[in-house]
C-alpha positions as CSV (number, residue, x, y, z in Angstrom):
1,X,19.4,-11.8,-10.0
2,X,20.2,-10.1,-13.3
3,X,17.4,-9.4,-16.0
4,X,17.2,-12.2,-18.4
5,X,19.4,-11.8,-21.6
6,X,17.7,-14.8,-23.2
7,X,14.3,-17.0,-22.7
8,X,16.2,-19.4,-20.6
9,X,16.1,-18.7,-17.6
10,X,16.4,-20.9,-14.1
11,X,14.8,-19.6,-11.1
12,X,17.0,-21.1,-8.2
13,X,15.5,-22.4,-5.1
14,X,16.6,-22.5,-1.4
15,X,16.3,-24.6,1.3
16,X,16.4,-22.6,5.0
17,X,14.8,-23.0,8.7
18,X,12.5,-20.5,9.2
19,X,8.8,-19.7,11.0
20,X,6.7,-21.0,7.4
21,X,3.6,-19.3,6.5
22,X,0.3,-21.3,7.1
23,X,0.0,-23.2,3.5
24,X,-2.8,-23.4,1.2
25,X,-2.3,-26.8,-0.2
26,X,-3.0,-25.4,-4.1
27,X,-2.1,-27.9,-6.1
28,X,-2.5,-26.6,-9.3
29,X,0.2,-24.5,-8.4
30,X,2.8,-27.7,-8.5
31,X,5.8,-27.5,-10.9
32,X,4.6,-24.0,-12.1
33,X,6.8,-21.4,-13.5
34,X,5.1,-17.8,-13.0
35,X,6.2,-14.5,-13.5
36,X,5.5,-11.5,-11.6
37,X,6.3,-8.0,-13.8
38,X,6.0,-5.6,-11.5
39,X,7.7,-5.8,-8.0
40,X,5.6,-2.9,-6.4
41,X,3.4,-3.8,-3.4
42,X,1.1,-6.4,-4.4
43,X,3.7,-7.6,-6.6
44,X,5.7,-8.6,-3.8
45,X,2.3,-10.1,-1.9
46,X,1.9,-12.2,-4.9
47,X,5.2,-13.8,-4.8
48,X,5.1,-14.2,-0.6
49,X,1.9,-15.7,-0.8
50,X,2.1,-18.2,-4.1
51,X,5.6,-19.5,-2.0
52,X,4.1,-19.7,1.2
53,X,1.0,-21.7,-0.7
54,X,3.3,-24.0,-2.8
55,X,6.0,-24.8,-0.1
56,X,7.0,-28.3,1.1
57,X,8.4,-29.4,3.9
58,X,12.0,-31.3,3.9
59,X,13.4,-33.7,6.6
60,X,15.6,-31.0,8.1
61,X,12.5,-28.8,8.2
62,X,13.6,-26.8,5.7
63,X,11.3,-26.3,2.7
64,X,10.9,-26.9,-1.1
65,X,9.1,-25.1,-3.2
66,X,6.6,-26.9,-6.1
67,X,7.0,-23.8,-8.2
68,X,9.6,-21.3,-9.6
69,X,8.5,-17.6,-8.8
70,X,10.7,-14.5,-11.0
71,X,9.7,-11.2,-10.3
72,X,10.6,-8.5,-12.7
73,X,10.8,-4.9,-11.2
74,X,11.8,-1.9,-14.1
75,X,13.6,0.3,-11.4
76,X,15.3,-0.6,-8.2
77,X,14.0,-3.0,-5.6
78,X,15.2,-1.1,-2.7
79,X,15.1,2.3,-4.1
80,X,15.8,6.2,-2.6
81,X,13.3,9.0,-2.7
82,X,15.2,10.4,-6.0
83,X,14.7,7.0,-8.2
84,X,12.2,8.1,-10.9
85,X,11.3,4.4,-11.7
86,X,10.2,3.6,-8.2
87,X,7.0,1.7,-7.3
88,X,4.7,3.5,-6.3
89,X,4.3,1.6,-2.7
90,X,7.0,3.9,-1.8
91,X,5.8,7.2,-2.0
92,X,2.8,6.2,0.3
93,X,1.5,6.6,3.9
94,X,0.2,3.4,4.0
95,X,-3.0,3.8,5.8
96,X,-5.9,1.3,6.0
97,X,-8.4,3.4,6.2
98,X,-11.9,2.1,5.1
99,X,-14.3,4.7,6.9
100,X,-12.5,7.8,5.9
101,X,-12.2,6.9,2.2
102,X,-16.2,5.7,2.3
103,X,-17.1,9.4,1.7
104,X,-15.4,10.1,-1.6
105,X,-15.0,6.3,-2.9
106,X,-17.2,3.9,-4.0
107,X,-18.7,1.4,-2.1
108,X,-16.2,-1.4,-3.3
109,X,-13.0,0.4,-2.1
110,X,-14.6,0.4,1.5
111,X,-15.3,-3.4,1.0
112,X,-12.3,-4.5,0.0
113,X,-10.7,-2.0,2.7
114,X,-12.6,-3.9,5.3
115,X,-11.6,-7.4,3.7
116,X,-7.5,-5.6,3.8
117,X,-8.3,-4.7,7.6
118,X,-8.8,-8.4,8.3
119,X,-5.7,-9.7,6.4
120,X,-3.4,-7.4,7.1
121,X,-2.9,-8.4,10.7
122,X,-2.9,-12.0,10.0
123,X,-0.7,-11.9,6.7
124,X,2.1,-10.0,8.9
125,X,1.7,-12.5,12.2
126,X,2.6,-15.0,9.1
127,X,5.6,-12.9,7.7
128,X,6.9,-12.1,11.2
129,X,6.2,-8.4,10.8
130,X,3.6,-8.2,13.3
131,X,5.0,-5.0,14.9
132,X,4.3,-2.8,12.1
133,X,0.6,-3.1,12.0
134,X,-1.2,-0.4,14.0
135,X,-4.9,-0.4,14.7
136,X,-5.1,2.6,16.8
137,X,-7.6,3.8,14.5
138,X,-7.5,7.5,13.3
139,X,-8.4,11.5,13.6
140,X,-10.2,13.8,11.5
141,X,-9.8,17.1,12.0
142,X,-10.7,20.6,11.0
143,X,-9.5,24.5,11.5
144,X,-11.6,26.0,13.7
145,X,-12.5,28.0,10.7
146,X,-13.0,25.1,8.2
147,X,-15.5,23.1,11.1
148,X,-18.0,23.2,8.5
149,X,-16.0,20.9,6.4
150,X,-15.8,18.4,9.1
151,X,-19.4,18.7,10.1
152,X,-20.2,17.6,6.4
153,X,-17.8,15.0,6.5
154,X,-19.0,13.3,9.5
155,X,-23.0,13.7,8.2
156,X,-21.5,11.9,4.8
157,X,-20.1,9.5,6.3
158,X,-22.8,8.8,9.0
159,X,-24.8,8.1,6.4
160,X,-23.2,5.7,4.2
161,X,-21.7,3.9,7.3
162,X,-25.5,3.4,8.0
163,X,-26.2,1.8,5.3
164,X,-23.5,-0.7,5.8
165,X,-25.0,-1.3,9.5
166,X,-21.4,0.4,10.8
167,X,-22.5,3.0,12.2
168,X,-20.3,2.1,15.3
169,X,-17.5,2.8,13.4
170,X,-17.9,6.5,13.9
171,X,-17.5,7.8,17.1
172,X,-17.6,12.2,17.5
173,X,-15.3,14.0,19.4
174,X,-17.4,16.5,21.0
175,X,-15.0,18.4,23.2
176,X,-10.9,19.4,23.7
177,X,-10.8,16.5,27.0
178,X,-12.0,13.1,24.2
179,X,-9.5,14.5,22.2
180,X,-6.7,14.8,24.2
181,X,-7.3,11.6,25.9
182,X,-6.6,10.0,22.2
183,X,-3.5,12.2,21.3
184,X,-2.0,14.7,24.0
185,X,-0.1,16.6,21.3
186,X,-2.5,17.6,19.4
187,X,-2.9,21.8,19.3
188,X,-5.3,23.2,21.9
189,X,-6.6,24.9,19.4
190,X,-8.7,21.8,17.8
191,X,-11.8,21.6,20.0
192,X,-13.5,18.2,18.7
193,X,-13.1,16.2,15.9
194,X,-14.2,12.5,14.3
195,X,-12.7,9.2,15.7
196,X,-12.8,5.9,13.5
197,X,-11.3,3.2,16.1
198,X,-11.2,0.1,13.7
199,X,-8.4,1.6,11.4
200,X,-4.8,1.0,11.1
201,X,-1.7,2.3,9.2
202,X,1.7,0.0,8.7
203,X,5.1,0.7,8.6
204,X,5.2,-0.1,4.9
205,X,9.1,0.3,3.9
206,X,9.2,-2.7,6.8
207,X,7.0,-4.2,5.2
208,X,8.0,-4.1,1.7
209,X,11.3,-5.3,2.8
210,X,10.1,-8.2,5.0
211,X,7.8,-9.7,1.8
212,X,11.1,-9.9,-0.1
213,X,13.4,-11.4,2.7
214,X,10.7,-13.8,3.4
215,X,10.0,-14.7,-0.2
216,X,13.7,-15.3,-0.8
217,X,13.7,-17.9,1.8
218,X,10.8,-19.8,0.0
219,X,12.5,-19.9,-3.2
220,X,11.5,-17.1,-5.2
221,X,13.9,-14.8,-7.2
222,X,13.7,-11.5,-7.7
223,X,15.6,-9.2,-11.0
224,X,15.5,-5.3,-10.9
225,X,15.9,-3.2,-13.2
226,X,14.5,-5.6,-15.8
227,X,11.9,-4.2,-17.8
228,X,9.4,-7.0,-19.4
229,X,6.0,-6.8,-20.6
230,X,3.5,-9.7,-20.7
231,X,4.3,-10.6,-25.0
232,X,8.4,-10.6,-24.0
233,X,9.9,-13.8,-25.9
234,X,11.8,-14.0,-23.1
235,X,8.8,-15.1,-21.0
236,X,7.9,-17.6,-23.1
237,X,9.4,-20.3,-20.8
238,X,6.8,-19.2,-18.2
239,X,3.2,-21.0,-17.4
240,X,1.6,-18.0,-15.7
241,X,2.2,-13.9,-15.9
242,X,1.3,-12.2,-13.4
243,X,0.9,-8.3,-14.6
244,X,1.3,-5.7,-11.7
245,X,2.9,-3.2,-13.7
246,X,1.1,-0.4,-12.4
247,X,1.9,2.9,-14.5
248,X,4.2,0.8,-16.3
249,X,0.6,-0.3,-18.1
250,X,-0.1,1.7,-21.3
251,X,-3.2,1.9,-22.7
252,X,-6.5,4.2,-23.7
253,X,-8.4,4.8,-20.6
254,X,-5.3,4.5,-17.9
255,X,-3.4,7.1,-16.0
256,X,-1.0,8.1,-13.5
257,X,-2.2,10.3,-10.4
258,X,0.6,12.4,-8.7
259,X,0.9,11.9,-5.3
260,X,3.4,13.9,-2.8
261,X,4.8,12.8,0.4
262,X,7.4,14.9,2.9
263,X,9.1,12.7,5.2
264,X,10.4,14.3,8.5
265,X,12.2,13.2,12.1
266,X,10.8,15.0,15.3
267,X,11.6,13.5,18.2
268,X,9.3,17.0,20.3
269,X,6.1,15.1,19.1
270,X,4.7,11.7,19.7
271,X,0.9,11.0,17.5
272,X,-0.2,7.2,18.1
273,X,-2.0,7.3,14.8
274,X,-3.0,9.1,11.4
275,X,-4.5,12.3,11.4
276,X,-6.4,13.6,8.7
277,X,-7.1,17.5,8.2
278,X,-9.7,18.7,6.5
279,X,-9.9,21.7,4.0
280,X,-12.1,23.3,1.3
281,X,-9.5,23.0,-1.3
282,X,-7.5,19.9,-0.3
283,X,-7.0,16.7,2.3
284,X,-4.2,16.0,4.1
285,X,-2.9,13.8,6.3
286,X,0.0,13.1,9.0
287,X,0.8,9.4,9.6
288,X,3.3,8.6,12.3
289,X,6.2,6.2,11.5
290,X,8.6,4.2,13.3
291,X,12.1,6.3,14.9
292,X,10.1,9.9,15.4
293,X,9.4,10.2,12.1
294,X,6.1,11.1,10.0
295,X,4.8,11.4,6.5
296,X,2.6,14.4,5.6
297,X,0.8,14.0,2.1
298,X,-2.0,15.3,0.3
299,X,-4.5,12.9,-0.8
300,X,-4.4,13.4,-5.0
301,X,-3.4,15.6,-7.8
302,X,-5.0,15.1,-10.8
303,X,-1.5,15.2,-12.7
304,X,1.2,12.9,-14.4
305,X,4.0,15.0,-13.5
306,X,6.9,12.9,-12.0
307,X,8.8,16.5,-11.5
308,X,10.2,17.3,-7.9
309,X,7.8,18.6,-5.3
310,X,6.6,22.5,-5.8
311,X,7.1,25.4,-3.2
312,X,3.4,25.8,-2.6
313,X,2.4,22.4,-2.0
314,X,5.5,21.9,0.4
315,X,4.0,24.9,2.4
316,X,1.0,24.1,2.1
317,X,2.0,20.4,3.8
318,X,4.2,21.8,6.8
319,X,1.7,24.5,7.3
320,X,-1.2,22.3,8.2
321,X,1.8,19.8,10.3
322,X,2.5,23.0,11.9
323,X,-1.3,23.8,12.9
324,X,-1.5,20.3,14.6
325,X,1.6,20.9,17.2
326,X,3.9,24.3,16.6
327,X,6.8,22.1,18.2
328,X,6.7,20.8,14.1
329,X,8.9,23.9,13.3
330,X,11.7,22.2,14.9
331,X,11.5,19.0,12.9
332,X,14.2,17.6,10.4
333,X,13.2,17.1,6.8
334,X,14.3,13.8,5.8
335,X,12.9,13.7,2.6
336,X,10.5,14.8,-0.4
337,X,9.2,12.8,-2.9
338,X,6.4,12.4,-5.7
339,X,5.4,10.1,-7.8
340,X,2.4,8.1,-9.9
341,X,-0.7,6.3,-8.4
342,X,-1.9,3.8,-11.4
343,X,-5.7,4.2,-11.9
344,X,-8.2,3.5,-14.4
345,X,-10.8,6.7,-15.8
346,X,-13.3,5.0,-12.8
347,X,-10.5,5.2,-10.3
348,X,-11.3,1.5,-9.4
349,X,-9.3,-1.8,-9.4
350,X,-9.5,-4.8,-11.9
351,X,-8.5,-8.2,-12.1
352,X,-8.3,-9.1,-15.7
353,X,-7.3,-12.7,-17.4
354,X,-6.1,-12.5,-20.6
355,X,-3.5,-14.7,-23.1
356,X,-0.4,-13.6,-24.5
357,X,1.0,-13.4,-27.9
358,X,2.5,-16.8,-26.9
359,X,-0.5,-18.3,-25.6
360,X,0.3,-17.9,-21.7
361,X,-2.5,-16.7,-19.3
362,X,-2.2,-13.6,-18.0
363,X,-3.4,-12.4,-14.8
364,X,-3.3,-8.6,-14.8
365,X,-4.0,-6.5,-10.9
366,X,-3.7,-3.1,-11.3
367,X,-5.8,0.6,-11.0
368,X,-5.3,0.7,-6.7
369,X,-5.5,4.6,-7.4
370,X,-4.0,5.5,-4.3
371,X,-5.4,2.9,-2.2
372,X,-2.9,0.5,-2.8
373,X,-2.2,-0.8,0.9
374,X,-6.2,-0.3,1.8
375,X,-6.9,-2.5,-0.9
376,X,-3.7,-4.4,-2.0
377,X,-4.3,-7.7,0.0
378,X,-7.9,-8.1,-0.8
379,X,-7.3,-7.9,-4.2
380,X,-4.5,-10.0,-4.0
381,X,-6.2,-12.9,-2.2
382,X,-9.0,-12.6,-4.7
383,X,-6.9,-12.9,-7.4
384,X,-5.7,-16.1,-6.3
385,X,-9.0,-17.7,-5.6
386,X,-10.4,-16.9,-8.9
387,X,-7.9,-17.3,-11.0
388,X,-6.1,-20.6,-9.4
């Protein structure tokens, strides 16, 4: 669909077989025109879940849909590591990983983590996307020389998973054997390290694509490369506006966080699950993908520079992918990318409900920082109960 030239604009609907997802029965929902700006990650939840809540069923068992659903995206819907105007779901591990965050987040990031742990699985049996949920949980690990980091790691987190009553959740690695027995590969040079079995990672560019296929099929439309903010005349046609802009958000008290990611193919190493190395100066991670591939990453950089990825950190990266199996050397880089994480000064989320200069509500998500899949569908569900 092409971005709207005027304020009159028809959102088409289809009628197909397919496996539905579970309704909600909202009926305030019914004959509804919403836009969604913004056709990142939870965009994309948003429109897959207000369709599968607003769908009817038609002789043929095909559906209908009560409401007309547009998403906007700026940039491309189906972009390449070299789009500047990407989403920032894309340059992402997508790990859902409430534990390991607890020690440097607040308190309602591992909530809404734990909420995320218990949707994920059940929103992708609903999409048909089952297979790219993991829940092997994940490593932490530390150079022999930087065990001190890891020791303070687990005692932080020990402590606040106490206070949760989750101190299960935590299980140490106390010699080479545990470890191996979770992930053979791993260099023998790693002695012990910190196992949190409850968390998962997806196969998010799966993922992403499967929301819009499956949306598509319940009726909603969706325009790239169309730029609109929530006061566009050309909106004015619309009952509700949904704002997931992300960094496309401008105002006092918002910024963008760099994040970099390294893509590569090795087909010498397996991992079942993310690894996360720890370091005095920085945090990285390795998260296994699907077809031998893996994405290495560092957790932040307090930066709004879009600019290509530097020599240094790119070292830095394969250096520590390198320290977990030396057979890394031989992998393929498949690509490098960086980009923006949308966060607020507090690095938390909010939900905000507002009205346009044309009177329509809007519901603004935005600020996931870079916990966008760790937190994306709890926000997303609470949106919808509050707010509908």
């Amino acid at each position: 669909m092409k971005c709207l030239s005027s304020s009159n604009a028809k959102a088409a609907s289809c009628t197909v077989k397919s496996d539905l997802p579970i309704p909600l029965n909202n009926k305030q929902l019914e004959h509804k025109k919403i836009a969604i700006l913004g056709g990142g990650l939870v965009g994309r939840l948003l429109a897959w879940r207000l369709s599968s809540e607003s769908y009817d069923s038609t002789k043929d068992n095909g559906i209908k849909s009560r409401v007309e659903i547009t998403v906007f995206e700026k940039g491309s819907l189906s972009p390449i590591p070299a789009d500047s105007d990407k989403a920032a779901a894309f340059t992402a591990a997508a790990m859902i990983s409430p534990m390991s965050e607890l020690v440097a987040s607040e308190l309602e990031i591992y909530k809404l983590g734990q909420k995320s742990l218990t949707l994920w699985p059940l929103w992708l049996s609903q999409l048909g996307s089952s297979q790219h949920f993991h829940q092997q949980g994940s490593l932490v690990l530390a150079h022999p020389n930087d065990v001190g980091e890891l020791h303070q790691f687990k005692r932080d987190l020990s402590y606040k998973l106490n206070q949760q009553s989750n101190a299960a959740a935590l299980k140490v690695l106390s010699d080479r054997q545990q470890l191996e027995a979770l992930e053979p590969a791993i260099n023998s040079h790693f002695q012990n390290g910190i196992y949190l079995p409850t968390e998962a990672h997806i196969d998010h560019n799966e993922v992403l694509q499967d929301l819009i296929i499956q949306a598509e099929k319940l009726g909603v439309n969706f325009s790239e490369h169309c730029c609109l903010e929530p006061n566009d005349e050309r909106l004015k046609d619309y009952d509700i506006i949904f704002d997931c802009r992300g960094t496309g958000l401008k105002e006092k008290g918002f910024r963008g966080v760099r994040g970099e990611v390294i893509r590569l193919e090795s087909k010498e190493v397996t991992l079942k699950r993310p690894i996360r190395l720890m370091h005095p100066r920085y945090k990285l991670y390795i998260v296994p993908k699907p077809n031998h591939q893996f994405i290495i990453g560092a957790t932040e950089i307090e930066s709004e520079d879009k600019s290509s990825i530097s020599l240094r950190s790119s070292m830095e990266l394969m250096s520590a992918l390198y320290a977990v199996n030396p057979a890394f050397a031989e992998a393929r880089i498949i690509s490098q990318d960086t980009n923006l994480r949308p966060a607020y000064m507090n690095n938390l989320p909010r939900i905000e409900q507002s009205l346009s200069d044309l009177g329509k509500p809007i519901i603004r998500i935005n600020g996931l920082y870079r916990h966008g899949y760790l937190i994306g569908p709890a926000l997303v569900e609470q949106a919808l109960e509050a707010h509908l």
